[in-house]
C-alpha positions in Angstrom: -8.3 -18.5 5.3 -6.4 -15.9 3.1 -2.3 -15.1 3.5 -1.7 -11.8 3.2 2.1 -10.7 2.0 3.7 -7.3 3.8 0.4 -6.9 6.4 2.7 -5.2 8.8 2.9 -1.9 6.5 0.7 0.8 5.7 -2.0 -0.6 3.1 -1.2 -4.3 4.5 -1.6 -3.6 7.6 -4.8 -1.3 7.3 -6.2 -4.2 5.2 -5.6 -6.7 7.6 -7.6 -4.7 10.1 -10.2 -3.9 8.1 -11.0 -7.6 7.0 -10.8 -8.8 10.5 -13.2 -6.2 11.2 -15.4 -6.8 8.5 -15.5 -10.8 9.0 -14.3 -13.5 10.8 -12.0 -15.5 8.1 -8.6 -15.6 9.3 -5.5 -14.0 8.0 -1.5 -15.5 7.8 -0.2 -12.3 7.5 3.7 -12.5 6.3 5.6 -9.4 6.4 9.8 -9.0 6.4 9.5 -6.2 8.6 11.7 -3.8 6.7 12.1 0.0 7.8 8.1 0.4 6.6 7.2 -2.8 8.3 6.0 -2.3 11.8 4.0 -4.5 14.1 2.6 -1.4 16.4 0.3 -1.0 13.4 -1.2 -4.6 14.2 -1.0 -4.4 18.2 -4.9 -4.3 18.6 -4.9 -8.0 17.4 -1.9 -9.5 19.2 -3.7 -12.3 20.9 -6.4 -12.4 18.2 -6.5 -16.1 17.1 -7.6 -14.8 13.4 -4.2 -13.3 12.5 -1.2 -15.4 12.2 1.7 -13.5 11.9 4.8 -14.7 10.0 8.2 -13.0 9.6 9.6 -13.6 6.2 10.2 -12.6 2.9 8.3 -13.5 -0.6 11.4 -14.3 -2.1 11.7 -17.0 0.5 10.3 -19.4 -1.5 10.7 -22.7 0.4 9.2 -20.5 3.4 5.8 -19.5 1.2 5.2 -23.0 -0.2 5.6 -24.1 3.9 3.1 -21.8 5.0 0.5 -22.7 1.8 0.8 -26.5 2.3 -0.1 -25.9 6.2 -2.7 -23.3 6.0 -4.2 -23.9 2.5 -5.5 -20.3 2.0 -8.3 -20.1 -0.5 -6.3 -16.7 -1.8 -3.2 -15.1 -1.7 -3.4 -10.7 -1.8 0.4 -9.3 -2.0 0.9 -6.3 -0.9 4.8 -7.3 -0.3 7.0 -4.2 -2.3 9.7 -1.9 -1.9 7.4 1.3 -2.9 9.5 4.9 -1.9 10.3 6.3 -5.4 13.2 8.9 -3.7 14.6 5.4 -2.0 14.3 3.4 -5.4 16.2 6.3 -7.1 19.2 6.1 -4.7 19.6 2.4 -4.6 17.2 0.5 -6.4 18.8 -3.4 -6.1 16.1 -3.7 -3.2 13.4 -2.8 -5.5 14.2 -5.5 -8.3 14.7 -8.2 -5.6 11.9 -7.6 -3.7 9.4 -6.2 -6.1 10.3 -8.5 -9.4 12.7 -11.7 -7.9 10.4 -11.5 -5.1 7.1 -11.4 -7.0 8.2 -14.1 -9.5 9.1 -16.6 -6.0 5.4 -16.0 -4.4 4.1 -16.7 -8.0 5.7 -19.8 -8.1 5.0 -20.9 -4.8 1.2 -20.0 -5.3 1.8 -21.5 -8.9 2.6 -25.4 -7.5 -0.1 -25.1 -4.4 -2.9 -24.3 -6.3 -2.3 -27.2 -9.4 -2.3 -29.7 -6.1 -5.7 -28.5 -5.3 -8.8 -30.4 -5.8 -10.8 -29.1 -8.9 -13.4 -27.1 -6.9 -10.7 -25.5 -4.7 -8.8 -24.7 -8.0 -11.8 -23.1 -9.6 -12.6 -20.9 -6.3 -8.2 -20.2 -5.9 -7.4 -16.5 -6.3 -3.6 -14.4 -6.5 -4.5 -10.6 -5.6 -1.6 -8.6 -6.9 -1.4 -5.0 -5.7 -0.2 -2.3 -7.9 0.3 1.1 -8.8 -0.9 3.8 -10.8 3.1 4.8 -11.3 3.7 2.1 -14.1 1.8 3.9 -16.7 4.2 6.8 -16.7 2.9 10.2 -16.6 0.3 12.5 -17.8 0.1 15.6 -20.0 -2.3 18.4 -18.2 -5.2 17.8 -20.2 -4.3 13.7 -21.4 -7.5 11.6 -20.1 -6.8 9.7 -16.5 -5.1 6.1 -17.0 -7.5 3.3 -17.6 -6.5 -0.5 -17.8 -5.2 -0.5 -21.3 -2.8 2.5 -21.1 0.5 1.3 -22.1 3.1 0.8 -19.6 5.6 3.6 -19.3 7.7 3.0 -16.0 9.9 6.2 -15.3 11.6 4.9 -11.9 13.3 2.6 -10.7 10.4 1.5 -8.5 7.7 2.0 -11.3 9.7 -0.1 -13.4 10.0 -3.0 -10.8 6.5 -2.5 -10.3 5.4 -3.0 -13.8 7.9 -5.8 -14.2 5.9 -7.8 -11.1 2.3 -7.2 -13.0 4.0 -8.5 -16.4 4.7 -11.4 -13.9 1.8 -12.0 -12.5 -0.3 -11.4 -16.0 2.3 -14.3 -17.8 1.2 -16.1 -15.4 -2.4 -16.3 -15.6 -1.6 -16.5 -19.7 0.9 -19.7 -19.5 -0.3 -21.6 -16.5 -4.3 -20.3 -16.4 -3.5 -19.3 -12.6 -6.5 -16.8 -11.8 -5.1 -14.0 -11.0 -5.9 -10.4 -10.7 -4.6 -6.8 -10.1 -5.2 -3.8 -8.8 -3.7 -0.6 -9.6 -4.4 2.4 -7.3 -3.5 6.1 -7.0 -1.4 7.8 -4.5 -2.7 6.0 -0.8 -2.9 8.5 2.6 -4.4 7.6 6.1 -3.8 6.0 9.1 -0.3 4.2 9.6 1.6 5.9 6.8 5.1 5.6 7.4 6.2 9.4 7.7 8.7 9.5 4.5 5.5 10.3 2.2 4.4 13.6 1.3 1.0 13.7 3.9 2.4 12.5 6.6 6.0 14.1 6.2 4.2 17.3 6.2 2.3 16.1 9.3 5.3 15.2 11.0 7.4 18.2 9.9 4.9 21.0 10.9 4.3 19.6 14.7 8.4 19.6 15.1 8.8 22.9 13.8 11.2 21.6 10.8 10.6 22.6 7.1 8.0 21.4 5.1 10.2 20.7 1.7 8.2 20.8 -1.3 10.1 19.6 -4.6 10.1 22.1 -7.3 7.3 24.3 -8.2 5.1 21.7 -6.0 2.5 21.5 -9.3 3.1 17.9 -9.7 -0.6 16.5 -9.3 -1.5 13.0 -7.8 -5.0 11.6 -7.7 -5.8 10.7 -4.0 -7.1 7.5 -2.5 -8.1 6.9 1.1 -6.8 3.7 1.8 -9.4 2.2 3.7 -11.5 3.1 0.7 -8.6 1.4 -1.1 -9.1 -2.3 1.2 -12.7 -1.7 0.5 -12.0 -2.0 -3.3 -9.4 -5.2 -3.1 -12.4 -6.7 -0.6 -14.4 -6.2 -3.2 -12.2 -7.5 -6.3 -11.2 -10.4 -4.5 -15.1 -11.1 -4.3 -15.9 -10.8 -7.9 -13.4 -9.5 -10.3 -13.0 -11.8 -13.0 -9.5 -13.8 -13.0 -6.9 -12.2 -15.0 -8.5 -8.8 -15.5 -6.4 -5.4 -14.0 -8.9 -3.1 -12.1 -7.9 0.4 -11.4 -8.2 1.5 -8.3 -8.6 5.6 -7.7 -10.1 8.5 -5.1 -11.6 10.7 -8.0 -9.0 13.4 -6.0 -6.5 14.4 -8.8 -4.9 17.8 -6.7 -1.0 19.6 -7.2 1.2 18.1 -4.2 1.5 22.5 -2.8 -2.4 22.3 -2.5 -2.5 19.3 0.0 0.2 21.0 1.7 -1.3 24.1 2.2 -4.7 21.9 3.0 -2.5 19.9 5.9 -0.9 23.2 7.3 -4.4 24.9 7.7 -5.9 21.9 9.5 -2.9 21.6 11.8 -3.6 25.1 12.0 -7.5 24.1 13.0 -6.6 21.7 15.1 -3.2 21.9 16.4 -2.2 25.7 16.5 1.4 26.4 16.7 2.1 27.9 20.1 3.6 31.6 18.4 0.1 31.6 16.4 1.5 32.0 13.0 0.8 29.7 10.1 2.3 26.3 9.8 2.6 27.2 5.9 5.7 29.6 6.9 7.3 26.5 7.5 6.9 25.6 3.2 10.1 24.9 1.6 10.9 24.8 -1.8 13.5 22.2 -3.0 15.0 20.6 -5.8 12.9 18.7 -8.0 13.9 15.0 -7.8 15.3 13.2 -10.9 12.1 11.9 -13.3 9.5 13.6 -11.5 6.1 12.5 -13.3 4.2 15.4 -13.7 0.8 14.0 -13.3 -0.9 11.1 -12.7 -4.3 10.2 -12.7 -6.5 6.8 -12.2 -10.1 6.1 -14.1 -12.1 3.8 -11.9 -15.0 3.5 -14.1 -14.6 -0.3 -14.7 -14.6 -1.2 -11.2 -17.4 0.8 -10.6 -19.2 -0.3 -13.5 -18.0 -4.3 -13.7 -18.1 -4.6 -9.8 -20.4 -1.5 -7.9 -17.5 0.6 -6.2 -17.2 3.8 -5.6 -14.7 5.2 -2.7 -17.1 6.2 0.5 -14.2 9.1 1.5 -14.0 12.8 -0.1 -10.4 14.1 -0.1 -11.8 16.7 2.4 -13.4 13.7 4.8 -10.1 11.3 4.5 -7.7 14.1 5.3 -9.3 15.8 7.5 -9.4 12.2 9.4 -6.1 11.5 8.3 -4.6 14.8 9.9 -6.6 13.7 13.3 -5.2 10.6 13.6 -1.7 11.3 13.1 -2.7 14.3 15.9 -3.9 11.6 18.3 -1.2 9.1 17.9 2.1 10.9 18.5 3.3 7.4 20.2 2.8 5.7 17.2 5.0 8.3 15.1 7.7 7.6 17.6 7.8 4.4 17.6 7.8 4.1 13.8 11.3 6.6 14.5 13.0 4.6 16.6 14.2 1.4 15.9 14.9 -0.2 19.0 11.0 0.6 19.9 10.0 -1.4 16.7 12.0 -4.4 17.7 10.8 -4.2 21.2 7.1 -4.3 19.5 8.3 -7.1 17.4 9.3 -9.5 20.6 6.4 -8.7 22.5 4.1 -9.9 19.0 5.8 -12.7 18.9 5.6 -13.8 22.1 1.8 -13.0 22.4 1.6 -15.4 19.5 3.3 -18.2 21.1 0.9 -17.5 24.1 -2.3 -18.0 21.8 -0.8 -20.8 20.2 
């Protein structure tokens, strides 16, 4: 048994599928269901005895400790954080309490359960804390890629939350011995991407007909990860990484935020035409640049492929040309994600499936 914190969104979620694909060791899942949680993402397992879901929050202590002391899970993988930089920017209290108070509560929680364990479970115990390439700050064009020891150099609210939670999490391997580790990937896209991130806004945007808004000269350049390549890599640290090392976590896919743009309108333009024949890249529209926009980013994954034998399986030209197809067959899934009322209709029927299997 593992317990899985914020399954229900879009790396959770993917990796909850994935492992229940993969093998047959079940999954608490525990997910607050904020705006980016949704449970349409997990419908093909409602009635699947492997996956129990939970709603709550990590900062819900009491709740966490609860849920350890019944299900004993031989690791705890938290994917739980607020993550939208544009959101952290215009109010960034949700960040700190979800992404540092939060963090510190499931620490503590995982903390008391695993110093009750008996020696052998304590040895095999493991706290998989997902991160982001985003706290090392940014790049110059020709600086090398971010590897484990480049300093920390938060520029956002949400960078800085994030690299608050893996000071956390390292203190508390250091103090208390807990085995932890950390990941920290590049920028995630596929399947079950809320649509407020720049893939699958553009996605979105080009089959309405509504502008595809670029900020500033578009040149800012993300390395890209396909995220099941991403659970595929936290499968495999969980494995065997060695407690308290940091693994980074990248696609080997470091491209300017215009050219993926331009990619996603010419496949839409493959596969999905626009019904006046002209090019979805019309639609492009420049706007202002955000506040602290890093300039680049990029992730060296040469010590988990060394250390641990992975290498992604996707190129950026298989994973978004997959990516572009999914969101093309799953417009329901889009419009549910849209509508609120939907997502708490999905919620209900989860819940009582649950109670059913129970």
């Amino acid at each position: 048994m593992i317990l899985v914190t914020g399954g229900a969104g879009f790396i959770g979620a993917n990796f909850v599928l994935d492992w229940l694909a993969v093998n047959d060791e079940p999954v608490v899942n525990v997910d607050k269901l904020t705006y980016a949680g949704n449970l349409q993402n997990l419908q093909t397992l409602q009635g699947d005895a492997r996956h129990h879901f939970v709603q709550g929050d990590i900062g819900d202590g009491a709740l966490i400790g609860r849920l350890l002391a019944e299900h004993k899970p031989r690791a705890i993988v938290n994917f739980a954080a607020e993550s939208h930089v544009d959101r952290s920017i215009h109010g960034p209290e949700d960040f700190i309490q979800t992404n540092v108070v939060g963090t510190f509560r499931l620490l503590e929680a995982a903390r008391h359960h695993w110093m009750a364990l008996p020696d052998n479970e304590k040895r095999a115990f493991r706290f998989l804390h997902v991160s982001t390439d985003e706290v090392y700050g940014t790049l110059k064009p020709h600086d090398p890629a971010f590897a484990e020891d480049h300093n920390y150099e938060p520029n956002s609210p949400y960078s800085a939350s994030k690299a608050a939670s893996d000071h956390l999490v390292r203190a508390w391997h250091h103090t208390y011995g807990m085995p932890v580790l950390t990941t920290n990937c590049s920028n995630n896209y596929g399947p079950y991407h809320f649509p407020e991130k720049l893939i699958p806004l553009m996605i979105v945007n080009a089959l309405a007909g509504k502008p595809l808004p670029v900020y500033g000269d578009g040149m800012q350049i993300r390395d890209w990860l396909y995220v099941k390549d991403h659970c595929s890599a936290i499968r495999r640290v969980l494995e065997a990484g060695a407690p308290g090392e940091t693994y980074n976590v990248g696609g080997w896919n470091e491209k300017p935020n215009i050219e993926i743009v331009h990619l996603v309108c010419a496949l839409l333009d493959e596969l999905r035409p626009r019904a006046d024949g002209q090019a979805y890249s019309g639609q492009i529209t420049y706007v202002q640049d955000r506040p602290g926009h890093d300039r680049r980013y990029a992730i060296d994954a040469r010590k988990l492929e060394r250390e641990l034998g992975w290498r992604p399986a996707e190129t950026f030209e298989t994973g978004i040309r997959k990516t572009v197809q999914w969101y093309l067959d799953n417009p329901q899934w889009v419009s549910a994600v849209q509508t609120g009322a939907y997502r708490d209709w999905i919620s209900q029927q989860y819940a009582q499936a649950q109670q059913a299997t129970a």
